[in-house]
Each structure stands twice: as C-alpha cells, then as structure tokens.
C-alpha positions as CSV (number, residue, x, y, z in Angstrom):
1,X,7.4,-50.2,-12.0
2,X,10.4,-48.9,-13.9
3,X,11.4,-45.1,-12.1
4,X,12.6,-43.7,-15.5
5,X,8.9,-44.3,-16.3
6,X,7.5,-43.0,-13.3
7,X,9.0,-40.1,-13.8
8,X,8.0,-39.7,-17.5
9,X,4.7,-40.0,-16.2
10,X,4.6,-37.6,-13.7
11,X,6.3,-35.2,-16.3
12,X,4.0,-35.4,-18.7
13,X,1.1,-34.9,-16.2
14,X,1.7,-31.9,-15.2
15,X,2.3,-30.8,-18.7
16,X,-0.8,-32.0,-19.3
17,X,-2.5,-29.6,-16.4
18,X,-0.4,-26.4,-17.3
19,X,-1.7,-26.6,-20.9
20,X,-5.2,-27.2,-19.3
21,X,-5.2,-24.6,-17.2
22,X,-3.5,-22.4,-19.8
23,X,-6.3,-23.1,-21.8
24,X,-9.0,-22.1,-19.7
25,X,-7.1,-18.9,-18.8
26,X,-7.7,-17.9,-22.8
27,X,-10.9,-19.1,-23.1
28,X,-12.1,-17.6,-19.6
29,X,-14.5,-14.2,-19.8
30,X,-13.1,-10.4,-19.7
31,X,-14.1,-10.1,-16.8
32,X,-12.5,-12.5,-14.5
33,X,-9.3,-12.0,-12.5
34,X,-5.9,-11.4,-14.9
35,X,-3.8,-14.1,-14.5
36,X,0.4,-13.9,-13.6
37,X,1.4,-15.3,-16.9
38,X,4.9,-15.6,-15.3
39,X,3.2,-17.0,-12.1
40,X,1.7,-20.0,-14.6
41,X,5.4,-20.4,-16.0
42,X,7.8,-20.2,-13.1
43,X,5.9,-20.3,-9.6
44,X,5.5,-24.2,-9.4
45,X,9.0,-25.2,-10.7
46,X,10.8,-26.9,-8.0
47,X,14.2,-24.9,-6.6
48,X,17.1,-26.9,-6.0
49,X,18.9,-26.5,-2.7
50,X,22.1,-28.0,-1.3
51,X,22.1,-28.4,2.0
52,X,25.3,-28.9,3.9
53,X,24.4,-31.6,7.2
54,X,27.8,-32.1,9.6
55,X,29.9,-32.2,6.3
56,X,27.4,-34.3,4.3
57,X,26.5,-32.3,1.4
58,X,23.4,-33.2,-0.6
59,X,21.4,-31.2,-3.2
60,X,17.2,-31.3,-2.7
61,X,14.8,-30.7,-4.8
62,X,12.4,-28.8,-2.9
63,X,8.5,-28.1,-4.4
64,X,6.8,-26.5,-1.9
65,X,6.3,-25.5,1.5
66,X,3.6,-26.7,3.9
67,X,3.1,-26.5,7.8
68,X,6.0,-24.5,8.1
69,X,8.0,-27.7,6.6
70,X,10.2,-27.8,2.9
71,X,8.9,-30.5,1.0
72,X,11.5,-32.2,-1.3
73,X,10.8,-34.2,-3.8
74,X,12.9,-37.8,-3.5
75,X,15.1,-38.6,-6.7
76,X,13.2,-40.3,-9.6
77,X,10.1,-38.8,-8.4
78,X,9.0,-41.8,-6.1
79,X,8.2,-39.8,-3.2
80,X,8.6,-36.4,-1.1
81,X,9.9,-36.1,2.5
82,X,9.2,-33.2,4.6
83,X,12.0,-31.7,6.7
84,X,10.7,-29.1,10.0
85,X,12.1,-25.5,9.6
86,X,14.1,-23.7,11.8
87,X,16.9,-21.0,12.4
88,X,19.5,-23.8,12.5
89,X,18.2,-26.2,9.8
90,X,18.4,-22.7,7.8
91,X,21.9,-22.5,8.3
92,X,22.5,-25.6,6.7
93,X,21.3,-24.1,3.0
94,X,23.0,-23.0,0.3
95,X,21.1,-21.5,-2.8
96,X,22.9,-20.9,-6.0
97,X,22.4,-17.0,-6.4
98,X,25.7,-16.9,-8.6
99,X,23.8,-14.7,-10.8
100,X,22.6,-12.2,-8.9
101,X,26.1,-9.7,-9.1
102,X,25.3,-9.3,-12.8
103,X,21.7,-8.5,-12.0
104,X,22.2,-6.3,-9.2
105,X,24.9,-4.0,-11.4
106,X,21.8,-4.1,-14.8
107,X,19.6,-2.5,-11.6
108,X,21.6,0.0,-10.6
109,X,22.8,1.0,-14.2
110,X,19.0,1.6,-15.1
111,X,18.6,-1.7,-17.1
112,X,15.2,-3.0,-15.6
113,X,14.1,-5.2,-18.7
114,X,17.3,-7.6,-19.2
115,X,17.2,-7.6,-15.6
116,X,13.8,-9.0,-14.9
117,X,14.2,-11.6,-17.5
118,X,16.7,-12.9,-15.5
119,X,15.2,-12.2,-11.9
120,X,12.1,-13.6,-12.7
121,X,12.9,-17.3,-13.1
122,X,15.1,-17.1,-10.6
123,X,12.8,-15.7,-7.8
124,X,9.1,-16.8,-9.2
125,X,9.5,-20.0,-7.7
126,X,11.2,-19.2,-4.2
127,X,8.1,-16.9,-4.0
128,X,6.4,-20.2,-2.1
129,X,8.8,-20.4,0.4
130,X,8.6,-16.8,1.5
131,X,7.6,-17.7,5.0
132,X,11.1,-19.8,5.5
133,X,13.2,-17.9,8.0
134,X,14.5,-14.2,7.0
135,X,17.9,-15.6,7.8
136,X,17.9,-17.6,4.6
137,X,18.9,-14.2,3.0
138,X,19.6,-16.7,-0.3
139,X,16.2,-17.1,-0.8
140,X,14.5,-13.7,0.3
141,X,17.1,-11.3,-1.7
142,X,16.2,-12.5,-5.2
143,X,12.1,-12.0,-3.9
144,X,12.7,-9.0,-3.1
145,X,14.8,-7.7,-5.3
146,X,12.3,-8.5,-8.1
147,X,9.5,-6.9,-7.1
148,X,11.4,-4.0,-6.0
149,X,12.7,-3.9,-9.8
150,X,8.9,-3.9,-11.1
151,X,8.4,-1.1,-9.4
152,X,10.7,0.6,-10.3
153,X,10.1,-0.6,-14.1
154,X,6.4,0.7,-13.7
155,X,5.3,-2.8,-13.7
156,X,2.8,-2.3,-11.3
157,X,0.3,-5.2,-11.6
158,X,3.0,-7.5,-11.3
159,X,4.4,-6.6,-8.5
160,X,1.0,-6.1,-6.6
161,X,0.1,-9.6,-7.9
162,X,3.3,-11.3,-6.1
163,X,2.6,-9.2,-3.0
164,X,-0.6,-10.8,-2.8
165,X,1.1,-14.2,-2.9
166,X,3.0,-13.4,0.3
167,X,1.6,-13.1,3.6
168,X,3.2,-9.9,4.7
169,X,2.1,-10.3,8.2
170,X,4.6,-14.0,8.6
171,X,7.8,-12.6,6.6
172,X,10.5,-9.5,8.1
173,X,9.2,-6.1,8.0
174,X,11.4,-5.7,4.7
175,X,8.4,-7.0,2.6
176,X,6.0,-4.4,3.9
177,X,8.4,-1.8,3.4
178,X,8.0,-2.9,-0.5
179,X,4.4,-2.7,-0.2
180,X,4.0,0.7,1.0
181,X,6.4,1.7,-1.9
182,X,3.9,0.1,-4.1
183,X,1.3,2.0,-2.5
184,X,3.6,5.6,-2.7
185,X,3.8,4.7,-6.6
186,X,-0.3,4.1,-7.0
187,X,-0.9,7.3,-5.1
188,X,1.6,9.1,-7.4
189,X,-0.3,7.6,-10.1
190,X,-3.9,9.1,-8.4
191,X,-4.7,5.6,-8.6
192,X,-7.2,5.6,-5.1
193,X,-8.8,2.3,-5.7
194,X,-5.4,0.4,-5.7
195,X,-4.2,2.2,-2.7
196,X,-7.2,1.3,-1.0
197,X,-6.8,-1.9,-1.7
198,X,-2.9,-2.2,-1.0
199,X,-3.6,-0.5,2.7
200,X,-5.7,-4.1,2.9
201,X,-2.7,-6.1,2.7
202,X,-0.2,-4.2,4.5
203,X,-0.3,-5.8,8.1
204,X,0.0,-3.1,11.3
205,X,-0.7,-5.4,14.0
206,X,2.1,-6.2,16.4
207,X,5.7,-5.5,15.0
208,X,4.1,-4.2,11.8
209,X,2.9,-1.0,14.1
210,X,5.6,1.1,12.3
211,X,3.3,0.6,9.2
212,X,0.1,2.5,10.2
213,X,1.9,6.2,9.9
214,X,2.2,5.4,6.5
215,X,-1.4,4.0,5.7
216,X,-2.0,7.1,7.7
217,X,-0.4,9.4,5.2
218,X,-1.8,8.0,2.5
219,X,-5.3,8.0,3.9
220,X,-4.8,11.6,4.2
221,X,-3.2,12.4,0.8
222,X,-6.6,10.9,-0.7
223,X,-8.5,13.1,1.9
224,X,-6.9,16.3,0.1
225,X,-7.4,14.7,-3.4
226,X,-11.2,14.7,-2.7
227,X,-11.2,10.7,-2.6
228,X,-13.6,10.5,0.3
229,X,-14.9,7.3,-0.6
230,X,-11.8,5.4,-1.0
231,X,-10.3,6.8,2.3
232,X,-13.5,5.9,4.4
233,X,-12.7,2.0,4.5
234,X,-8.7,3.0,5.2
235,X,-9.8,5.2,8.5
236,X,-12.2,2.2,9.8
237,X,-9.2,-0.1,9.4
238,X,-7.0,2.2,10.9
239,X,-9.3,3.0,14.1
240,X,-9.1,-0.6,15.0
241,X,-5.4,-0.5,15.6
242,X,-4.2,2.5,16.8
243,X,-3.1,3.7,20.2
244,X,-6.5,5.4,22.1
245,X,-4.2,8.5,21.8
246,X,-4.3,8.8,18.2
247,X,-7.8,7.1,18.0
248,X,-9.8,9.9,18.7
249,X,-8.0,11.9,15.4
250,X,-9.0,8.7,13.1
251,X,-12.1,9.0,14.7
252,X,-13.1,12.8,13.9
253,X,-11.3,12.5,9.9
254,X,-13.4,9.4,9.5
255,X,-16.4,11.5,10.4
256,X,-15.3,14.6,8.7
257,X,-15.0,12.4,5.1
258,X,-18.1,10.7,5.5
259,X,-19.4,14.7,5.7
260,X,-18.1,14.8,2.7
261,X,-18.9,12.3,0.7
262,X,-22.4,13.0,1.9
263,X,-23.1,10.3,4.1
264,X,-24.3,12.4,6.7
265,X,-26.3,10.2,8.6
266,X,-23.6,8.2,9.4
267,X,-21.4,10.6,10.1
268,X,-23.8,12.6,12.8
269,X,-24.2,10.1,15.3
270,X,-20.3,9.5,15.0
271,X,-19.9,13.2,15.6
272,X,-22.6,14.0,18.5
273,X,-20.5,10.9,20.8
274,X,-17.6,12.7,20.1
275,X,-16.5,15.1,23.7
276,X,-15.4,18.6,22.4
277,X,-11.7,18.7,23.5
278,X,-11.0,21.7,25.4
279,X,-9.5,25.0,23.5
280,X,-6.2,24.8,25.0
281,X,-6.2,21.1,23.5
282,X,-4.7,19.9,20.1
283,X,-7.6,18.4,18.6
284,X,-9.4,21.3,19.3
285,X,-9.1,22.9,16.0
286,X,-9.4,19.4,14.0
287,X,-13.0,19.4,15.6
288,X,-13.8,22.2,14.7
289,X,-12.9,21.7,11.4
290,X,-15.4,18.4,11.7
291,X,-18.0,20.7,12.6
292,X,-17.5,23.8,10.0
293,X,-17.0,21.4,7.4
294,X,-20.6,19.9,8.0
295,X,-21.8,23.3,8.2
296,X,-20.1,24.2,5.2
297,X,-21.7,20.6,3.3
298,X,-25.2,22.2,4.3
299,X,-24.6,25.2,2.7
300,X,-25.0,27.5,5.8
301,X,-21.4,29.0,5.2
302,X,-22.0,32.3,7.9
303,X,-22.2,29.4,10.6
304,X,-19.6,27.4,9.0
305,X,-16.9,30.4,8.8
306,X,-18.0,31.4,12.4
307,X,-16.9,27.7,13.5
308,X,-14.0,27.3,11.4
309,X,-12.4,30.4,12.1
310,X,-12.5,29.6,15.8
311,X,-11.1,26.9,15.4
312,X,-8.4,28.1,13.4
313,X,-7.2,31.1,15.9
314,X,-6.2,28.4,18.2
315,X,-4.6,26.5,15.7
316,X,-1.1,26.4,15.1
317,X,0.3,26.5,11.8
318,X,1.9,22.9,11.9
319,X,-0.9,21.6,12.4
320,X,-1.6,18.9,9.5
321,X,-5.2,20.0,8.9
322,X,-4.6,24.0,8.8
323,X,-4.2,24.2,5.3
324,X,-7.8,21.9,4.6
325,X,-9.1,24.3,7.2
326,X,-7.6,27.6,5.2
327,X,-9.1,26.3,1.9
328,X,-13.1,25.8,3.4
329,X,-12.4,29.3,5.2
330,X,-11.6,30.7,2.1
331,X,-14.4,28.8,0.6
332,X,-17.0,30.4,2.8
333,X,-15.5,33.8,1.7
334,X,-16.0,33.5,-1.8
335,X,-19.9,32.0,-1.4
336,X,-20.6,35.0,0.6
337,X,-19.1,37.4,-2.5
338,X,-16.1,38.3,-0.2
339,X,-14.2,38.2,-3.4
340,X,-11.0,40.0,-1.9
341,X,-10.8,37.8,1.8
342,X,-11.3,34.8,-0.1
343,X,-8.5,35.6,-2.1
344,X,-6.0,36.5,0.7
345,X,-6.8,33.2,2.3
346,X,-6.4,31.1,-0.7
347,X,-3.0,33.3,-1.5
348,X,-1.8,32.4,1.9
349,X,-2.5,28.4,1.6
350,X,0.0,28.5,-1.8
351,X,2.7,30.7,0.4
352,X,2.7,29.1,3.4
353,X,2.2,25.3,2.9
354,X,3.6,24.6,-1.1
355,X,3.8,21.1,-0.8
356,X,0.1,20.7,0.6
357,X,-2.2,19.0,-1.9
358,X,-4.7,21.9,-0.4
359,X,-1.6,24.6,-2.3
360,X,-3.4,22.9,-5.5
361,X,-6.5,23.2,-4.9
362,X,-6.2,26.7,-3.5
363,X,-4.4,27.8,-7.0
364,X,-7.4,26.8,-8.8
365,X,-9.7,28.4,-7.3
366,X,-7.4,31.3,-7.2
367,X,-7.7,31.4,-10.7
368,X,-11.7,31.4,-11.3
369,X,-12.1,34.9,-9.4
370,X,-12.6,37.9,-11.1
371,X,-9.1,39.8,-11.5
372,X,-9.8,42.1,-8.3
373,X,-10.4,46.1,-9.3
374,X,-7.6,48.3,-9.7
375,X,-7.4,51.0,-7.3
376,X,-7.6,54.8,-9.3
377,X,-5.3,57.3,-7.7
C-alpha cells in the first residue's frame, strides 16, 4: 500500500473523529460536564522532539505516553515505537521552546491574553507527558507556566480543568504548589465548593506532606466563613494523614463543624471518645470551645458562656481558635441582654485579631446593637 496514502488515511480519520466528537459536545445536554474546547484542539496533537543519541541527532514525533514509555509515531505513519523513560534517556531531549522569552516578558508586563494564545498550543499537548521526568525542564516549564498564567488571567475553569489532567501525586511538588494557588484564588472568590473539591486533588501523602498545612488553612478559612458543610469532607480527608500529634486537633474541629452544621448525632459520639486534655495542655481551650459551642447550638448559652470562658482564661491569645471562641462568648452575652459585655467582647475581636475572618463577623454584629446609653453627668 502506497505510505503517502496511508497517511492520508489516517489523517483524514482522525479528522473524521474530532468533528464527531465535536458534534456530540454541541448536541450533548446542559447538564453534562463542560468540555476543554482547547483540550479538543490541542491536547492530542503530537510534539516533536529531537533527541540527541552519542551524536546521532534525530527528530520524533511523539503522541503519547504510556507505561511510563514515549510513544513515537514512525515516519509516514506506518507504525509507533515505544522508547523506556529515564533520567538519562531525558538528557538526550531537546524541545523547541524558542518562543518562550517573548512569552515570559508579555507575562511579566501584564499581557495575559496574547500570551495564552501562544502558551496554549505550545503546552496543551505536552500536558500528556507530564509524568516524564521533572528534569526535562523543556517540557514542564511551558505546563506550568500556562496554567500559572490562567490564574492569574482569572481563567479559573481552565486551569482547574488541566490540573485535573495531571496526576499531581507522580510529577515534582512544583505542580501542587499551582494547585493550592488555585485553591487560594477560589477561596478569595468565597467559592467553597471548588475549594472542596480542589483539596480532593491535591496529594499530601509522602513528599506531598508539606501540602496538608495549607488544605489545613483553607479548611479553617471556610470554618470562619460559616461553610461547615464544605469543610466537613476536608477535615475527614485530613485526619487520615496527619501526624497523631496534630490528629487529635482535626479531630475535635471536625466534631465542632459537624455541631454546627447541625449534625449532632454524629458529632456526639465523636466528641464523648474524645479524653479532656489537661488544663495546662494546648488543646485544652480548643475543647472547650467543642463543648461551649454545642452548648451554645442548643441554645443553653449560661452553660455555654460558663464552658467557653474557661476555656478561654487558659487560652493564650495566639491561639488560632481564640478569636472563634471570643465571637460565641460574645454571642452568649448578647442572648442573655448583656448588651454592653457583648459589645466589649466583639470590640476586642476587631482590635486584637484584624485579619481574622471572626474581625468580620464580629463588626456586624457590632453594628445590630442598640447604640449603648449615654451616661448624664
């Protein structure tokens, strides 16, 4: 069979699936998963690569990558070979990335547009060979460097779509570092649900330890937004990896949201196997704060003020949860017409810790009391 033909076949084929597939993208309900238009367009071309082979240069067409091998595809089309990956057979590659200069300087100067429409032919299709060695820097720069500009541009979906495509827990520790950046931009946003389900793809097993503080945080930023649905699922996910030293901490904020977002019955027998740490003990105070804040969810605020404030004179005032234990303090004040103590508390919350999302919430309720009485001399 004549190769020119064999190739015009196999070209036309797979024009003949993209528009298929294209089609039935259009034609498919509201309702089903958006698809990467750019993913349709660029993510299957193939990626030429030279590789260099004790002075014997030769230019592959690679198409994909399978079993931790590069598949190229053999000239004309009449075949693929596979070739094993490794740190040495990475050394031999050379990727044309003479364009990247010009993008890097459009990033820098603020120009995300022009520079994504160059980025994103360029790096859509190495996207399936992200699990190739880090040391192929060629390769992983442009990846990363594109969905580091979406970002930036705001373009969200995008760059939690190609995230999805790469299996964060088999590439460097650079990828995840993207991620969580993603996930700092959807809590910015007040976007819970994607956080949530960002914190599912973020790996923390292994090397990717370092990455629990900062699920952590932002398990405990949608705490103080009132999100107590959306955190519950982070704080089981988290329990299951972290040292026993920090385990019993997940464990009692876990119970304390599902307090709070009414799940009560869950949350008792959770809280009756936790041991009361000792007063002299950190977690003292952050138990206490379990307990008061059940108290406080049945609406027996005298009980809850008594164990919250106990908890809170051995406290100390870096303690993370001091501010969340000012507010319900407070709380318990103003539901037991205690206008004024209410309103010292709250007043101290917005001096003392600005930048706690609990400042916020103080203010406001700051604001709905009664202007207090002007003493008459």
């Amino acid at each position: 069979m004549n190769l020119d033909y064999t190739k015009f076949r196999r070209t036309i084929i797979k024009r003949i699936i993209s528009l298929v597939f294209a089609i039935a993208v259009v034609q498919a309900p509201t309702t089903a998963k958006e698809v990467n238009s750019y993913w349709i367009e660029y993510g299957n071309e193939p990626v030429l690569i030279q590789q260099n082979n004790n002075g014997a240069v030769q230019t592959l067409k690679f198409v994909s990558f399978q079993d931790g091998m590069l598949v190229a595809e053999l000239e004309g089309g009449v075949g693929e070979i596979s070739l094993p990956v490794s740190e040495s057979m990475v050394r031999t590659l050379r990727l044309d990335n003479s364009k990247m200069p010009e993008i890097e300087r459009m990033i820098r100067r603020g120009n995300f547009t022009p520079a994504l429409d160059l980025l994103r032919p360029k790096a859509y299709p190495l996207i399936k060979f992200h699990q190739v060695p880090e040391s192929f820097t060629q390769l992983h720069s442009p990846i990363r460097s594109l969905i580091e500009t979406l970002i930036k541009a705001k373009e969200h979906k995008e760059a939690h779509d190609l995230l999805n495509r790469i299996q964060l827990n088999k590439v460097g520790i650079k990828y995840s570092q993207i991620a969580i950046a993603l996930m700092g931009a959807y809590l910015s946003d007040g976007d819970s649900d994607k956080v949530a389900k960002m914190t599912e793809i973020i790996p923390v097993e292994g090397q990717y330890a370092v990455n629990i503080r900062p699920i952590v945080d932002a398990a405990d930023a949608l705490r103080a937004a009132g999100k107590y649905e959306a955190v519950i699922p982070l704080y089981r996910q988290i329990k299951t990896v972290v040292s026993d030293d920090v385990k019993k901490n997940v464990q009692m904020w876990l119970a304390y949201c599902l307090v709070l977002a009414d799940r009560v019955d869950e949350a008792t027998p959770m809280i009756e196997a936790l041991e009361e740490p000792k007063p002299n003990e950190r977690l003292f105070s952050l138990y206490k704060l379990l307990q008061g804040s059940r108290a406080h969810r049945g609406e027996n605020y005298g009980k809850a003020l008594d164990v919250l404030t106990r908890g809170f004179v051995r406290a100390q005032t870096s303690y993370d949860w001091v501010p969340e234990m000012l507010y319900l303090i407070g709380d318990c004040y103003a539901r037991s017409e205690d206008k004024l103590a209410a309103r010292n508390v709250w007043t101290e919350i917005a001096i003392l810790y600005p930048e706690s999302p609990w400042a916020k919430s103080a203010e406001s309720s700051l604001a709905q009391l009664p202007e207090p009485e002007q003493t008459v001399e």
